[in-house]
C-alpha positions in Angstrom: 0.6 -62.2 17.6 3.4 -64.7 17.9 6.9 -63.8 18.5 7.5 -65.0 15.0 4.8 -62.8 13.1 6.1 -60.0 14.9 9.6 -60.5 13.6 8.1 -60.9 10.5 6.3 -57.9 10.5 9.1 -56.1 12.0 11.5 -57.2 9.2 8.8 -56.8 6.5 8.5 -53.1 7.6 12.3 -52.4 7.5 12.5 -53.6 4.0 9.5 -51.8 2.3 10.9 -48.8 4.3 14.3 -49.3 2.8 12.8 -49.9 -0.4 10.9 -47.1 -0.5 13.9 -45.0 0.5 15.9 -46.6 -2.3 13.1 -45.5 -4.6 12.9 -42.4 -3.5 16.9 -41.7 -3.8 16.9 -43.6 -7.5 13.7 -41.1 -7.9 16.1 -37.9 -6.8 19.3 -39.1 -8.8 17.2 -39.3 -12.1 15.3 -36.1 -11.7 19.0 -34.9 -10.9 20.0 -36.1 -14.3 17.4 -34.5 -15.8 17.9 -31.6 -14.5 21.7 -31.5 -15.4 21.0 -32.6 -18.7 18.4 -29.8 -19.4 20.9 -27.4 -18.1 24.0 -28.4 -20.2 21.6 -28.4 -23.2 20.7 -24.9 -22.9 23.9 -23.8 -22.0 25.0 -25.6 -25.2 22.3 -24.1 -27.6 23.0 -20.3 -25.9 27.0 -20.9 -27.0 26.1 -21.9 -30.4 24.4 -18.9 -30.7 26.3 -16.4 -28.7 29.4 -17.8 -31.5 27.0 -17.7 -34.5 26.4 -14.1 -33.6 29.4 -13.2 -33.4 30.5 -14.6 -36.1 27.4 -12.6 -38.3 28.9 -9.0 -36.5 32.2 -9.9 -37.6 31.3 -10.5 -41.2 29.2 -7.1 -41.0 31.7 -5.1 -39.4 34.0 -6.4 -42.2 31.4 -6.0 -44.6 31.1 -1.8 -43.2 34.6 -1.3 -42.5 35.5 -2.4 -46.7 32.8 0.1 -47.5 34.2 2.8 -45.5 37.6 2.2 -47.4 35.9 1.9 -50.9 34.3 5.7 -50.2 37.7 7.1 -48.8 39.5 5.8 -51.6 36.9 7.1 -53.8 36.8 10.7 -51.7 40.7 10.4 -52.5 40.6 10.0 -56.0 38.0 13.1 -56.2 40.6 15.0 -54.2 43.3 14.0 -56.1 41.4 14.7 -59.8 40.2 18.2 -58.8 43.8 19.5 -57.4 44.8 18.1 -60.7 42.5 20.1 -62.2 43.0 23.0 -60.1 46.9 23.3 -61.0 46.5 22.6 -64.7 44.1 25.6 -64.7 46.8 27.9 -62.7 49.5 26.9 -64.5 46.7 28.2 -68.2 45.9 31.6 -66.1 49.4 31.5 -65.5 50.7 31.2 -68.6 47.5 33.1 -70.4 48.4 36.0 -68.1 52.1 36.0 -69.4 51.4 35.9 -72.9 48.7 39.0 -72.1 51.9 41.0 -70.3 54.2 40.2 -73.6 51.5 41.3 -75.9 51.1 44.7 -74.1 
């Protein structure tokens, strides 16, 4: 082998090596980018649902709180009628029992 095949071969070998080490980086970077880019898509899709969940409990915590106030106002307006009720009839036993005492 010549001096000249040598260097050849020699410089040959140092470019296909650097080649291949170039590949082999470009190889990593995009596998990299892959890997970011799966990553920030499923972070993505887990916020969009995290925020739609939250926003379905919040409308059905709205939806049970306005229940709970449409059955106290309801238990209040109950409450209300029968002590209504309940004083008109003592005020009749009342006034019953003072027309019985007058009569006798």
């Amino acid at each position: 082998m010549t001096e000249h095949e040598y260097t050849d071969t020699y410089y040959y070998k140092k470019v296909e090596k650097e080649r291949q080490s170039k590949q082999k980086q470009d190889g990593m970077k995009k596998s990299l980018y892959r890997i970011v880019s799966v990553l920030v898509a499923v972070i993505g899709s887990i916020c969009f649902l995290l925020a739609a969940l939250l926003y379905l409990f919040s409308n059905i915590i709205d939806m049970i709180a306005s229940v709970y106030r449409w059955i106290s106002s309801c238990i209040l307006t109950l409450q209300n009628t029968v002590s209504k009720k309940d004083r008109s009839n003592k005020k009749t036993a009342s006034t019953c029992e003072e027309t019985n005492l007058k009569t006798s």
